[in-house]
Kinemage of the C-alpha trace (Angstrom):
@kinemage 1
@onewidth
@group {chain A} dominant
@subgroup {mainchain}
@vectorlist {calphas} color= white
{ca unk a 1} P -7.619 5.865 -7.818
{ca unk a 2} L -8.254 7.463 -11.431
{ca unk a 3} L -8.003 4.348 -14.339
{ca unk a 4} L -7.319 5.894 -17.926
{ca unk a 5} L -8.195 2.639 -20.603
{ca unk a 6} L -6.161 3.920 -23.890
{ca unk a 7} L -6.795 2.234 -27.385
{ca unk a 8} L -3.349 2.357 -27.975
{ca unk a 9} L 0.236 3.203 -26.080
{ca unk a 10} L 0.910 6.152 -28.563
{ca unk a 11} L -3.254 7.808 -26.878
{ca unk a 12} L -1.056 6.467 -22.966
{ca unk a 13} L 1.596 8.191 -23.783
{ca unk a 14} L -0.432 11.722 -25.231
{ca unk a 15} L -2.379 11.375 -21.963
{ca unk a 16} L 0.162 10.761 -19.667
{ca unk a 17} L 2.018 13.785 -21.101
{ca unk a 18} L -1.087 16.222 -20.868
{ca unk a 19} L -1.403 15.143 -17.117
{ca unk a 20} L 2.203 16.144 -16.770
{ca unk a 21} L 2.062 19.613 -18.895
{ca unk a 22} L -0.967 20.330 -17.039
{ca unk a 23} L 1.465 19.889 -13.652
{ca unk a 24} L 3.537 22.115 -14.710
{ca unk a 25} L 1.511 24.833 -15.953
{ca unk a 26} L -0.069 24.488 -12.507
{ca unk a 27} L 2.655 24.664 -10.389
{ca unk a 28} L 5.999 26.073 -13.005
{ca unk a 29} L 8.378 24.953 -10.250
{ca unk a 30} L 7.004 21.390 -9.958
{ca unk a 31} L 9.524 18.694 -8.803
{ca unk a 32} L 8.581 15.866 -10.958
{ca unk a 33} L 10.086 12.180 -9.875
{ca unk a 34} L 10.647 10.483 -13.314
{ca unk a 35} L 10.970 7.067 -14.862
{ca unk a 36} L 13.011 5.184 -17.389
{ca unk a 37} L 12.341 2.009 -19.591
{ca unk a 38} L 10.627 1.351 -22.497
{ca unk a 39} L 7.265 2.381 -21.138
{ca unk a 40} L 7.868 5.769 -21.135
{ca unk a 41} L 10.096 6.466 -24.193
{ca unk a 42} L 6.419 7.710 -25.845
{ca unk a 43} L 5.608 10.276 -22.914
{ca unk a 44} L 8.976 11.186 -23.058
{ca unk a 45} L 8.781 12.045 -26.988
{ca unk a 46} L 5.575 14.158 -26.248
{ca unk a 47} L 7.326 15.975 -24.350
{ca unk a 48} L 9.929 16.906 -26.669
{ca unk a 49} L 7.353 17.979 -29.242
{ca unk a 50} L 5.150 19.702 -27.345
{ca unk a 51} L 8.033 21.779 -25.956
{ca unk a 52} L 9.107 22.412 -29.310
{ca unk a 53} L 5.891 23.731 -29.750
{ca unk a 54} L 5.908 25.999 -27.302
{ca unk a 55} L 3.263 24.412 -25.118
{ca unk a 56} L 5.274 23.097 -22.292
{ca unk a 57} L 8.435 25.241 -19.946
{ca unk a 58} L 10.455 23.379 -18.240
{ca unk a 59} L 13.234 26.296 -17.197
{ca unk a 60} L 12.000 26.098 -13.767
{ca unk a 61} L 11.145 22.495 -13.377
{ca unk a 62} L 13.484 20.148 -11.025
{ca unk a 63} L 13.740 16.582 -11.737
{ca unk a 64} L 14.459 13.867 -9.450
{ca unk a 65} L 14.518 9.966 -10.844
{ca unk a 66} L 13.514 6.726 -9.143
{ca unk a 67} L 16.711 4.474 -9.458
{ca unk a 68} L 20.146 3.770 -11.359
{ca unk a 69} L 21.941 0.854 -12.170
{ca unk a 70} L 24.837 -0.062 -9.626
{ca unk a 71} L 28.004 0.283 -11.592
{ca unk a 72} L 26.987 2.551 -14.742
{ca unk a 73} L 28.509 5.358 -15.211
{ca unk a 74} L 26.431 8.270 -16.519
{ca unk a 75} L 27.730 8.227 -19.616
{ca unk a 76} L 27.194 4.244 -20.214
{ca unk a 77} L 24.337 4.280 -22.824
{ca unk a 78} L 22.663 1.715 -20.641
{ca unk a 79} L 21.964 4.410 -17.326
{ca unk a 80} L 19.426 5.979 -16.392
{ca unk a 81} L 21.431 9.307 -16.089
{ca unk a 82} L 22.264 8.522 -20.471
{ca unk a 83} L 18.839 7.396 -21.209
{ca unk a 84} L 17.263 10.766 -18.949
{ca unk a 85} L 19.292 12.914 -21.271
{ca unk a 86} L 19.034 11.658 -24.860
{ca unk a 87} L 15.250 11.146 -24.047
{ca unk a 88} L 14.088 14.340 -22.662
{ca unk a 89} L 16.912 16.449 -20.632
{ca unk a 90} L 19.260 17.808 -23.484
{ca unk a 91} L 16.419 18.386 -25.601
{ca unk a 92} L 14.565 20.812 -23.518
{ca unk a 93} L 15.063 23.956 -21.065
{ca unk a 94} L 14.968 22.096 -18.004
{ca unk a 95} L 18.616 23.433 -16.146
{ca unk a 96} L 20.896 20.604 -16.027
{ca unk a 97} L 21.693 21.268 -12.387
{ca unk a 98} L 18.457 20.560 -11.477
{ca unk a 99} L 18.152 17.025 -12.682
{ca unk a 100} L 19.140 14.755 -10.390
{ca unk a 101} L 19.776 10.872 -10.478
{ca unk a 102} L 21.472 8.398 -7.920
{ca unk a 103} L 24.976 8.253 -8.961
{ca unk a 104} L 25.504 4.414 -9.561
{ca unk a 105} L 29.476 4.172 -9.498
{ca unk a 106} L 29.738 5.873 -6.160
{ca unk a 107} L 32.480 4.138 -3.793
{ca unk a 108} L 29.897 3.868 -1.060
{ca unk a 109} L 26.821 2.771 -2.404
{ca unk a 110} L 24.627 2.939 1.141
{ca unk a 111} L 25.824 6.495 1.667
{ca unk a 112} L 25.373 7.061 -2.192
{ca unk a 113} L 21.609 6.248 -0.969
{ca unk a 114} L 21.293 7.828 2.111
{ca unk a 115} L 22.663 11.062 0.093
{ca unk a 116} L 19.764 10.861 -2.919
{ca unk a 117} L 17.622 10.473 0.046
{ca unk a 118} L 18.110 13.319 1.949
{ca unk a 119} L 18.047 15.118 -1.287
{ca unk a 120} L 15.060 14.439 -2.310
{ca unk a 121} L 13.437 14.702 1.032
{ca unk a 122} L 15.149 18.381 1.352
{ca unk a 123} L 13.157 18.946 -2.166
{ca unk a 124} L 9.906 17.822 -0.993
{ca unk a 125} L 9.595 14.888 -2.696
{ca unk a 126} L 8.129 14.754 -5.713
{ca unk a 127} L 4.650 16.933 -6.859
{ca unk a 128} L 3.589 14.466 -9.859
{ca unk a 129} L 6.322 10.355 -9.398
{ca unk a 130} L 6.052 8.852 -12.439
{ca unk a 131} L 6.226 4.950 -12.336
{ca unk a 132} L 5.850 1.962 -14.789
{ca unk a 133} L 5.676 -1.469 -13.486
{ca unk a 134} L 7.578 -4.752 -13.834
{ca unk a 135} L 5.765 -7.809 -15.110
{ca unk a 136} L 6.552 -9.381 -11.251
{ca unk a 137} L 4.630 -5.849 -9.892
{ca unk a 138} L 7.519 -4.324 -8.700
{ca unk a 139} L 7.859 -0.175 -9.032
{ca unk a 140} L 11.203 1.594 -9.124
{ca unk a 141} L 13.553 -1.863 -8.020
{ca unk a 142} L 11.507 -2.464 -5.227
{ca unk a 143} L 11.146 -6.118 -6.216
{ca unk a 144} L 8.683 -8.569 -4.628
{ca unk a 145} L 9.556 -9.385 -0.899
{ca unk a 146} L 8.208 -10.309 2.203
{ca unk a 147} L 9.518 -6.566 3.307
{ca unk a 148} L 10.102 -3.283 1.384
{ca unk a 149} L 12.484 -0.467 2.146
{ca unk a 150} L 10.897 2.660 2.872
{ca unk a 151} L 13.997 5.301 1.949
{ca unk a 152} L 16.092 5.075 -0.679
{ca unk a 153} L 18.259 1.749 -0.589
{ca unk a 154} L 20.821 -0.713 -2.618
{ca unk a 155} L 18.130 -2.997 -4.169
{ca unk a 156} L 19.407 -6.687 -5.840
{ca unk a 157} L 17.332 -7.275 -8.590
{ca unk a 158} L 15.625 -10.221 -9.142
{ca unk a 159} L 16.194 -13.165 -11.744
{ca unk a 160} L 12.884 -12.265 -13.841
{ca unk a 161} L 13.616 -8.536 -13.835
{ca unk a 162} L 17.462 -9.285 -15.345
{ca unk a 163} L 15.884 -10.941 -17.984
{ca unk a 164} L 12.966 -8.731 -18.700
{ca unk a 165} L 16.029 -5.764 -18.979
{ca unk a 166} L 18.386 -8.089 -20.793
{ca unk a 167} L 16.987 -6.969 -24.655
{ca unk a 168} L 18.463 -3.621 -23.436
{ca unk a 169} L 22.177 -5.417 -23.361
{ca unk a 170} L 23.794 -7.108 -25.366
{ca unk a 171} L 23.428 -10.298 -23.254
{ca unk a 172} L 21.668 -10.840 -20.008
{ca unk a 173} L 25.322 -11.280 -18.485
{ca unk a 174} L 26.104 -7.668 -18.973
{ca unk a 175} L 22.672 -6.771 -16.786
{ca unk a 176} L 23.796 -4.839 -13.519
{ca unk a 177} L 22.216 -7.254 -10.753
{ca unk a 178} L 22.173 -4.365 -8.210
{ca unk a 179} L 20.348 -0.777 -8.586
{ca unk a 180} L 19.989 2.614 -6.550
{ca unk a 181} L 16.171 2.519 -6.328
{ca unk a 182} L 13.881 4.985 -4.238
{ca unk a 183} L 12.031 3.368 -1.209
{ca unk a 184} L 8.175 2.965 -0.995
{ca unk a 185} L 7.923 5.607 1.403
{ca unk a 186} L 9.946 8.146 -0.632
{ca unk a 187} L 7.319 7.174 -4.110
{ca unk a 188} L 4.808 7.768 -1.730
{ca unk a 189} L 5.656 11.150 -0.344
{ca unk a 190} L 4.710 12.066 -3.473
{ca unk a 191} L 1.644 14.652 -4.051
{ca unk a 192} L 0.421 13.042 -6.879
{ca unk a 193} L 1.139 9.451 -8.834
{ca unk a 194} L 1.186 8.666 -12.474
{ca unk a 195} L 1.407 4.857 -13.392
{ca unk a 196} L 1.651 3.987 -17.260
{ca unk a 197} L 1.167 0.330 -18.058
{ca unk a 198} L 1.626 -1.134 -21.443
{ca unk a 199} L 2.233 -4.245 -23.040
{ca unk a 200} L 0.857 -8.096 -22.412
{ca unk a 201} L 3.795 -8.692 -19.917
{ca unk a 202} L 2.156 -5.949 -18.169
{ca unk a 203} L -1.321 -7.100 -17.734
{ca unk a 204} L -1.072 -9.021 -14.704
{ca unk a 205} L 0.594 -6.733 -13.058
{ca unk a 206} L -2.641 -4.401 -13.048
{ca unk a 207} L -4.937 -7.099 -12.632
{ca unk a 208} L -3.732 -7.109 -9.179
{ca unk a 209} L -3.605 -4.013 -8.552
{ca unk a 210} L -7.106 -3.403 -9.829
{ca unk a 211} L -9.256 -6.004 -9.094
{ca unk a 212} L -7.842 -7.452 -5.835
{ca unk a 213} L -9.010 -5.764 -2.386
{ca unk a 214} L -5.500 -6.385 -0.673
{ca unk a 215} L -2.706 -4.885 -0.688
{ca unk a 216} L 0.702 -7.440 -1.009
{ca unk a 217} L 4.474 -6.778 -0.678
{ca unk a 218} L 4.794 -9.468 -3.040
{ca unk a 219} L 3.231 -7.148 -5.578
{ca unk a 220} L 4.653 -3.874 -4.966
{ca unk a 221} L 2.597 -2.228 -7.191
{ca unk a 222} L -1.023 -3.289 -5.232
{ca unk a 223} L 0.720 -1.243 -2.606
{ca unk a 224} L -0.825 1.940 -4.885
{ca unk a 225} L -4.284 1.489 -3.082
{ca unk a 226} L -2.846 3.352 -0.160
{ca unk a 227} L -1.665 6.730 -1.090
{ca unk a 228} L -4.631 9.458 -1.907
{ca unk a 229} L -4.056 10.556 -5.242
{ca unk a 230} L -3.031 7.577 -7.727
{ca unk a 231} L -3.806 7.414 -11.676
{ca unk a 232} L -3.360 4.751 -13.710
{ca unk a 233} L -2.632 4.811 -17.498
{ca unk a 234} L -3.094 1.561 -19.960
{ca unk a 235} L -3.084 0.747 -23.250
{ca unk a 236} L -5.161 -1.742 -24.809
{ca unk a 237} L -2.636 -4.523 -24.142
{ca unk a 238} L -2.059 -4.004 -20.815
{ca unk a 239} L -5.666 -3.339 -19.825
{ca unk a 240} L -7.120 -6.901 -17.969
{ca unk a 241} L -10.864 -6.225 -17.538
């Protein structure tokens, strides 16, 4: 596991998007499993400027994100689908048709997931999954359990993430208590992982993941130590040692 300390989230977020330029520049055709929230509104912006400077093509990426609110339509300014495309999507080259998100008002949720599923799986999976992580440790909506799903499944949310999304609402009554959210096995058939961190809220979060030796389903995110090709990105804030 690669650990990147940044000073600040603005030096996270210039980092996190050089590691993700540098994918694609690699490999132009790079399915890249993306992330929404506030953590990575900054990456997201670098983005946007560095393909307005010409550094970055995206005309032959494909995009495939982790999860999607249970009842949202895409155009409800609180999706993912709506926050995908007024943060990055409609402001670069990548083809719409390729950018794919669980469809949260589907009339059969389960098959809705067993459908993203096979879709990403006939993909790939993802060369460079993007993740942030939940003050409780959870990645994606898989929340803290005594089990985890492994493919892509209807995931209740818990109490403490409701109210950690709740400033995005206008009350925490109006917070979707159910979510389309990849499995753990589908983040980790991932080539390569990218975790930004920042924020107090965040901090114990990546204590655990970085200075315990176990690995816990009641921290999802500890669960990092076992795939081969992890990096972590803090800011200041976020950073416990």
């Amino acid at each position: 596991m690669k650990v990147i300390h940044c000073k600040s989230y603005e030096e996270m977020s210039d980092a996190a998007a050089k590691i993700m330029e540098e994918q694609i520049a690699k490999k132009p055709d790079s399915v890249l499993g993306l992330a929404t929230g506030s953590t990575p509104v900054g990456l997201y912006a670098a983005l946007r400027r560095d393909y307005a400077a010409g550094k970055v093509d995206f005309s032959k990426v494909t995009t495939v994100n982790l999860d999607e609110y249970c009842g949202l339509a895409g155009d409800h300014p609180q999706s993912y689908r709506f926050f995908m495309q007024d943060n990055l999507f409609d402001h670069v080259n990548v083809r719409p048709d390729h950018t794919f998100v669980p469809v949260g008002t589907a009339k059969d949720l389960d098959a809705e997931a067993k459908r993203y599923e096979k879709l990403v799986a006939s993909l790939g999976y993802a060369d460079l999954q993007l993740l942030g992580v939940g003050p409780n440790g959870h990645i994606g909506f898989n929340e803290p359990a005594e089990e985890l799903f492994l493919e892509t499944h209807v995931a209740p949310l818990t109490e403490t993430t409701i109210r950690a999304n709740a400033r995005f609402f206008n009350s925490e009554d109006e917070v979707p208590k159910r979510a389309l959210s990849m499995g753990m096995g589908t983040i980790f058939a991932a080539r390569r992982i990218m975790l930004l961190a920042n924020g107090a809220a965040k901090r114990e979060a990546i204590k655990a993941l970085l200075t315990k030796d176990t690995v816990d389903t009641k921290c999802p995110v500890t669960l990092l130590h076992l795939h081969q090709d992890v990096t972590v990105i803090c800011d200041d804030e976020a950073w416990p040692l």
